[in-house]
VOTIPA-717023 format. One line per field, with one value per residue (C-alpha): residue in three letters; x, y, z. Coordinates in Angstrom, 2 decimals. Example, Ala and Ser with C-alpha at 12.3 -4.5 7.8 and 13.67 -1.06 7.14 Angstrom:
% residues 2
residu = (ALA;SER)
east = (12.30;13.67)
north = (-4.50;-1.06)
up = (7.80;7.14)
//
This chain:
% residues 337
residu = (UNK;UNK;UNK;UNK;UNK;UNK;UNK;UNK;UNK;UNK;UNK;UNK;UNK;UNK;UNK;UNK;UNK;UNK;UNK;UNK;UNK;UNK;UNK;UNK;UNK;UNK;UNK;UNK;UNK;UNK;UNK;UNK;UNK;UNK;UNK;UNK;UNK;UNK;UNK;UNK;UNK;UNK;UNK;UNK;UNK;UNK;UNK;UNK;UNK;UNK;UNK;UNK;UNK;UNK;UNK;UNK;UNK;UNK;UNK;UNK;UNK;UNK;UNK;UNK;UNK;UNK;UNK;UNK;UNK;UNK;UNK;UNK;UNK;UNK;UNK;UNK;UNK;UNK;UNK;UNK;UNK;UNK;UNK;UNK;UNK;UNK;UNK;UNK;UNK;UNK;UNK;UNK;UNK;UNK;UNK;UNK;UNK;UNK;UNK;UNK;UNK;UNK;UNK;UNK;UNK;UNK;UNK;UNK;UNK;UNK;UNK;UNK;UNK;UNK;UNK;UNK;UNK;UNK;UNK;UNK;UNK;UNK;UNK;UNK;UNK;UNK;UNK;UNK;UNK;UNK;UNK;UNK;UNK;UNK;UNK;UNK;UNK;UNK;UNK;UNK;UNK;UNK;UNK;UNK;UNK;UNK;UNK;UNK;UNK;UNK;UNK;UNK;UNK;UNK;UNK;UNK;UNK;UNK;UNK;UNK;UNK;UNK;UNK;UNK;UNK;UNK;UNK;UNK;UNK;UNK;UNK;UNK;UNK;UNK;UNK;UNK;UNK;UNK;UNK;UNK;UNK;UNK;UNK;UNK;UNK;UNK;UNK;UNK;UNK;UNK;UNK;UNK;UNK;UNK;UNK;UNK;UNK;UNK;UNK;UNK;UNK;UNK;UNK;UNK;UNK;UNK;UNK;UNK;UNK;UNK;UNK;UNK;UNK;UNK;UNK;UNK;UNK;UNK;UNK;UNK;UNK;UNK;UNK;UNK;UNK;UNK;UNK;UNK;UNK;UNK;UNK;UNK;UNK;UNK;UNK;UNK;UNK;UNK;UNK;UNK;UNK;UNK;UNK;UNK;UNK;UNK;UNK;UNK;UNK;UNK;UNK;UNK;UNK;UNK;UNK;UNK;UNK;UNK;UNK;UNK;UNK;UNK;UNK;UNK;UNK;UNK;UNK;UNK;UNK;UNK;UNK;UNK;UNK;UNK;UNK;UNK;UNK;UNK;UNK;UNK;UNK;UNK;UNK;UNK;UNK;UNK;UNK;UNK;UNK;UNK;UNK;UNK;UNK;UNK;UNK;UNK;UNK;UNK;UNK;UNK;UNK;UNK;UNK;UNK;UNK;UNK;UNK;UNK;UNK;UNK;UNK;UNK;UNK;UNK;UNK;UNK;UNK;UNK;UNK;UNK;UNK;UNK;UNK;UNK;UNK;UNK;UNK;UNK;UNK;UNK;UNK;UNK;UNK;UNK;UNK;UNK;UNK)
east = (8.13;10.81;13.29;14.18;17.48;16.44;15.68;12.47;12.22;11.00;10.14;12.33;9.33;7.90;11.02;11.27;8.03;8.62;11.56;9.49;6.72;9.12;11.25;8.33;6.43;9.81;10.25;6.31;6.57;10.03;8.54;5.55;6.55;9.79;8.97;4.99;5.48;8.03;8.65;10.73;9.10;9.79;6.90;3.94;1.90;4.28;4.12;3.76;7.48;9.18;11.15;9.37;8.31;6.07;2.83;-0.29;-3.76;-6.26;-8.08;-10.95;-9.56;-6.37;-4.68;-5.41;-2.54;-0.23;-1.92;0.87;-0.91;2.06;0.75;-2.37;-2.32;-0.56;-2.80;-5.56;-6.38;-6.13;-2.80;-1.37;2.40;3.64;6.56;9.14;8.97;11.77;14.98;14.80;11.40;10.81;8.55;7.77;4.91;2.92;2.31;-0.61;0.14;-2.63;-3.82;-7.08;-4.15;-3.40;-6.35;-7.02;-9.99;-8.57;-5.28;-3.77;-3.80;-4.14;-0.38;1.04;-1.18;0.29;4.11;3.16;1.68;5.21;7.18;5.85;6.25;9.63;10.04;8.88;10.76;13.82;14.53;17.23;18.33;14.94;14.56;11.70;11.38;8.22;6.77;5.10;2.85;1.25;-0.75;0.12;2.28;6.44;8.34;8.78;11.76;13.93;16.75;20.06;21.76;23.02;19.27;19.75;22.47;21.47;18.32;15.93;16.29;13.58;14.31;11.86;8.45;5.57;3.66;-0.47;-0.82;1.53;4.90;6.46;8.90;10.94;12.97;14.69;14.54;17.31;17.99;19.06;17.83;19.99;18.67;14.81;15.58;16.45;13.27;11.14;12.55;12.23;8.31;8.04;9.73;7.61;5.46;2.10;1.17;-2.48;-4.18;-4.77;-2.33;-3.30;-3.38;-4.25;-1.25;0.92;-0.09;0.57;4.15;4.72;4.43;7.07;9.64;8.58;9.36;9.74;7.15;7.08;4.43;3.33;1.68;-0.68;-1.67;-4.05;-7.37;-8.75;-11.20;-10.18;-13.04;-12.98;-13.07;-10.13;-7.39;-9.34;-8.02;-4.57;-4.65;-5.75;-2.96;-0.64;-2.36;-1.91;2.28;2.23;0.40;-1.30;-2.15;-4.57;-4.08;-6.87;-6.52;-10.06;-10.77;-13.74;-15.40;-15.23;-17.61;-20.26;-20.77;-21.16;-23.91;-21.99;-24.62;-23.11;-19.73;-17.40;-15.39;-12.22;-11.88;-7.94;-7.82;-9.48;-9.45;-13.40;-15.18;-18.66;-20.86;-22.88;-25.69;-25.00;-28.00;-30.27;-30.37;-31.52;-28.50;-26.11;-27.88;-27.42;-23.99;-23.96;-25.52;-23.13;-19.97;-21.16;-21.42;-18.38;-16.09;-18.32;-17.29;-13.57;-13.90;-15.77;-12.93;-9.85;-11.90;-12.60;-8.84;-7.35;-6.18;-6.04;-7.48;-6.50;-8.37;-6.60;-8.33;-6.72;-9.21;-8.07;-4.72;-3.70;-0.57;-2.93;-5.58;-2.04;-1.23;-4.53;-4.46;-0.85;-1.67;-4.64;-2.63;-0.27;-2.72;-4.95;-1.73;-0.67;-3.87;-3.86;-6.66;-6.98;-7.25)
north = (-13.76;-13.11;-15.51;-16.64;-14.34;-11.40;-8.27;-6.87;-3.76;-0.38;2.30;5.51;7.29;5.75;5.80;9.62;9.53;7.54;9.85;12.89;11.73;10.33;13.39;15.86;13.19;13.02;17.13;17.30;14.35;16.09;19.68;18.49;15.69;16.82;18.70;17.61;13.90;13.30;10.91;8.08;5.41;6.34;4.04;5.02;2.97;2.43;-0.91;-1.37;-2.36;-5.20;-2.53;-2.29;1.17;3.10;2.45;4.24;3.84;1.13;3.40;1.38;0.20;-1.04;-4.20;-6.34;-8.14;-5.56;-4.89;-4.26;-6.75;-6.07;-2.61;-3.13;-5.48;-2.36;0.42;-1.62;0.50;-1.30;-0.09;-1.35;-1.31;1.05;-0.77;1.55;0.48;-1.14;1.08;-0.83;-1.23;-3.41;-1.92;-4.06;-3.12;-5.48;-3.35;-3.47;-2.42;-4.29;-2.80;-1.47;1.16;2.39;5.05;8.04;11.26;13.82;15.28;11.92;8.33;5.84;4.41;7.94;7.51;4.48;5.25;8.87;6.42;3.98;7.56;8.54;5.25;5.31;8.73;7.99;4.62;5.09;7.14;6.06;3.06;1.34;-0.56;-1.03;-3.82;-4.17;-7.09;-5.64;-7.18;-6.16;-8.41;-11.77;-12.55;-11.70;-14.06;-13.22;-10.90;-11.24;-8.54;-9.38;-7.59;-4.82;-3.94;-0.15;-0.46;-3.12;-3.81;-7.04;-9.92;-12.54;-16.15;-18.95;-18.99;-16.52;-17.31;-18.18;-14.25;-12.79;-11.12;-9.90;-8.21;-8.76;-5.60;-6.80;-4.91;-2.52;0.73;3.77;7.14;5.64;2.33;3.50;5.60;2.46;0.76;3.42;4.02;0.39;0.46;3.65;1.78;-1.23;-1.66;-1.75;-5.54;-6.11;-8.62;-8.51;-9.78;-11.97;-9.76;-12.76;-14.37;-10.90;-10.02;-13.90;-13.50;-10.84;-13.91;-16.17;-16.43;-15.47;-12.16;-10.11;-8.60;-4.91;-2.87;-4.35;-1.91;-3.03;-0.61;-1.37;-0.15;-3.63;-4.29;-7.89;-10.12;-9.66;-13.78;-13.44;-11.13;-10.89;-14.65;-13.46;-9.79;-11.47;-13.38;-10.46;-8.95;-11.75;-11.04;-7.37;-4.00;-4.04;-0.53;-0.93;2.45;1.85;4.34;5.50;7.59;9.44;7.91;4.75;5.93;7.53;8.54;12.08;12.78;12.96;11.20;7.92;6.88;4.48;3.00;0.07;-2.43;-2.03;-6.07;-7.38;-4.79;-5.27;-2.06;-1.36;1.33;2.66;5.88;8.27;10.32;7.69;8.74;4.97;3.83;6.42;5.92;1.87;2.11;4.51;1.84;-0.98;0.95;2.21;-1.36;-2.79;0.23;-1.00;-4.54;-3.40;-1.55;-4.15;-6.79;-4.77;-3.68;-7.64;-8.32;-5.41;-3.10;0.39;1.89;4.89;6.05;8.70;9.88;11.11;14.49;15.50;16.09;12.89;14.07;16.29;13.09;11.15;13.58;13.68;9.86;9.79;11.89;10.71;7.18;8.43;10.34;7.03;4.91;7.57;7.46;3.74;3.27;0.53;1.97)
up = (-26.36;-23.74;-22.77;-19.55;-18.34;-20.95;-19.33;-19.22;-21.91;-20.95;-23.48;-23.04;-22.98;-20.51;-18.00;-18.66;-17.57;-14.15;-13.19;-13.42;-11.57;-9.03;-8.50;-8.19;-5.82;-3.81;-3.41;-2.45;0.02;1.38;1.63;3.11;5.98;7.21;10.10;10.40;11.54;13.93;16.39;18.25;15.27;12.07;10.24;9.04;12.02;14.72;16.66;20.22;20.03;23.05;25.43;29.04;29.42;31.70;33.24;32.92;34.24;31.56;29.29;27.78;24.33;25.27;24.73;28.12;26.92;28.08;31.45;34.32;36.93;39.92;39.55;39.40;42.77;44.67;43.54;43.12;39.85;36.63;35.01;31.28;30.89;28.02;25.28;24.02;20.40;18.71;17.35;13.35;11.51;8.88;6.19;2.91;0.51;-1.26;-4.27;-6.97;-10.45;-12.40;-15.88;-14.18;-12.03;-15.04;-15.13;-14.37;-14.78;-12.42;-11.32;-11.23;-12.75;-10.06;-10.99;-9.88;-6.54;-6.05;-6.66;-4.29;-1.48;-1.98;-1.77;1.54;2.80;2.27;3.52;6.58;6.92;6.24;9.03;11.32;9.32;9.60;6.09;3.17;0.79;-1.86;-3.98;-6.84;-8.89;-12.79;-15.44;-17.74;-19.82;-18.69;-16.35;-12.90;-11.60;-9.22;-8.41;-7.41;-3.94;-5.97;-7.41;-7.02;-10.09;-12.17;-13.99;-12.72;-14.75;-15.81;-14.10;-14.38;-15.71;-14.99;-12.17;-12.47;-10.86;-13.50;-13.00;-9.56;-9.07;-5.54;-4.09;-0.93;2.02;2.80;4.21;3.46;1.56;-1.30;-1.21;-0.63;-4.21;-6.02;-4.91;-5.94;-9.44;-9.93;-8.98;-11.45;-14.32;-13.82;-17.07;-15.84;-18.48;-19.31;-16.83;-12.88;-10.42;-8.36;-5.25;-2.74;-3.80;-3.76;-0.42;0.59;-0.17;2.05;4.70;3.01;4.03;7.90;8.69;11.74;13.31;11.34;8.96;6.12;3.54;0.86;-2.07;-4.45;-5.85;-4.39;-7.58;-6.96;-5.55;-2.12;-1.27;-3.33;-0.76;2.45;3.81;2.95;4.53;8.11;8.22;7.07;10.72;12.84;12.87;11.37;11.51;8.42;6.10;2.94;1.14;-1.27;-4.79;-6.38;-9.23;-8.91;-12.03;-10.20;-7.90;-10.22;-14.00;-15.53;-18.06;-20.63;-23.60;-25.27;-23.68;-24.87;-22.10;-22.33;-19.92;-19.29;-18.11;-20.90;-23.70;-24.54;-25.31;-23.78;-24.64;-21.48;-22.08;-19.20;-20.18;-18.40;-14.86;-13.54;-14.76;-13.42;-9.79;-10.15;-10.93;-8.39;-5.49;-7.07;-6.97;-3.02;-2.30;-4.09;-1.89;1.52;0.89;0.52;3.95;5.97;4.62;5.82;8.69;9.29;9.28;11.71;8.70;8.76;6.15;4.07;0.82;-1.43;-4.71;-7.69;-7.38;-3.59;-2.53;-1.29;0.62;3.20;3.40;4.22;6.67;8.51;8.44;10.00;12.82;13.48;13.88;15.96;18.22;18.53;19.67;21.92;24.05;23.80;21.76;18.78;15.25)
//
């Protein structure tokens, strides 16, 4: 049992481990964005910022919030007013690191996905002093963490009891390349616990206290009932642009024929034995894992997300890259996502 005030142990091993990953995630990330996404906003969706800007004839998709009416009386065209966005963004992840993350069948596990998606993040926010802070959640069973204004030198410490969602641990926002570091080696050297966080409640926090307005970034594999995060994600949307990077392993999706397969349920530890030789079964976990993935995109859809899927068999940093552009090109004609 840990006490309260005792510091959370991580095997050496495993810390080795999270500093590899991490530096080789940060030199791909580096190679591979500098140069390919730049811009006036630094974040990963930029906001419509507050600064007046230019106007520009209504395109159908825009916000008729921002539509320029004195211009539009004089030309008698409908015209929207462009906003130059803000100089400092606000980034904080809500990130996922339940015991179901910790999985993996390809070139990746899905914890590596989700450190390489809180890499580029960072990369891209911290930009022109624009800062990033996370909440990241794992399974039962350690007291919650909170990290003191010098995080990036000392370990977290355990205060207070464990929450009903399991740990968190609370990076405050700051910025800085130096700063950004510290955050991610203290995701990587988070001990992924077994249990599920509570991702409802994770993502809630990201609204207390009251931020403002900025990107908030939620990564997760979403196996979490639906009823259970969706509430919380449209409120994350009502203040903030909202990204769901959703991480999937390609087993998740279907099963091989591989004869008599033993699988572990990483939450709950029970063992199940499943025949992939029978081809009914295959093509009904098939239809259930289709629908379970639909539900997940008609949810974030439902709440104004954007949505980005990476796999651990595809090279998630082009599928980021696409997805960034794409973004950028949408909000540059005016269009929503």
């Amino acid at each position: 049992m840990i006490r309260p005030g005792a510091a959370v142990p991580v095997a050496p091993e495993e810390a080795a481990r999270a500093e590899a990953v991490l530096a080789k995630l940060q030199l791909l990330v580096t190679r591979k964005l500098d140069g390919l996404l730049q811009g006036d906003y630094a974040g990963l969706l930029p906001g419509p910022g507050s600064e007046a800007g230019e106007s520009r004839e209504y395109r159908p998709g825009d916000d008729v919030r921002r539509m320029d009416w004195p211009v539009t009386a004089r030309t008698t065209l409908p015209h929207v007013r462009r906003t130059v966005a803000d100089r400092e963004l606000e980034t904080w992840l809500a990130v996922d690191l339940s015991a179901s993350l910790d999985f993996g069948t390809a070139k990746w596990l899905k914890r590596d996905l989700v450190l390489a998606a809180a890499t580029a993040m960072a990369h891209l926010t911290v930009r022109g002093g624009n800062r990033i802070g996370a909440v990241v959640g794992t399974g039962f069973g350690v007291p919650e963490r909170k990290v003191s204004r010098s995080w990036w030198r000392r370990r977290p410490e355990t205060v207070g009891e464990p929450p009903p969602g399991g740990p968190v641990l609370r990076l405050p926002a700051r910025a800085g390349r130096k700063e950004a570091q510290g955050l991610l080696r203290a995701i990587a050297g988070t001990t992924i616990r077994p249990g599920r966080a509570d991702l409802g409640e994770l993502i809630d926090m990201l609204n207390r206290p009251p931020r403002r307005r900025g990107v908030a970034v939620v990564i997760s594999d979403f196996l979490a009932p639906v009823e259970g995060w969706a509430r919380p994600v449209r409120k994350l949307g009502v203040r903030h642009d909202v990204l769901a990077i959703e991480v999937v392993d390609p087993r998740e999706l279907e099963l091989p024929d591989v004869g008599v397969l033993t699988l572990a349920d990483p939450e709950s530890g029970m063992l199940h034995e499943v025949q992939t030789a029978d081809p009914g079964l295959r093509r009904r976990y098939a239809e259930a894992a289709g629908e379970q993935r639909a539900a997940i995109a008609r949810a974030l859809r439902a709440a104004g997300a954007a949505h980005l899927r990476l796999r651990t068999d595809t090279d998630w940093l082009l599928d980021m890259v696409r997805f960034v552009a794409a973004q950028r090109h949408a909000r540059t004609r005016g269009t929503t996502r």
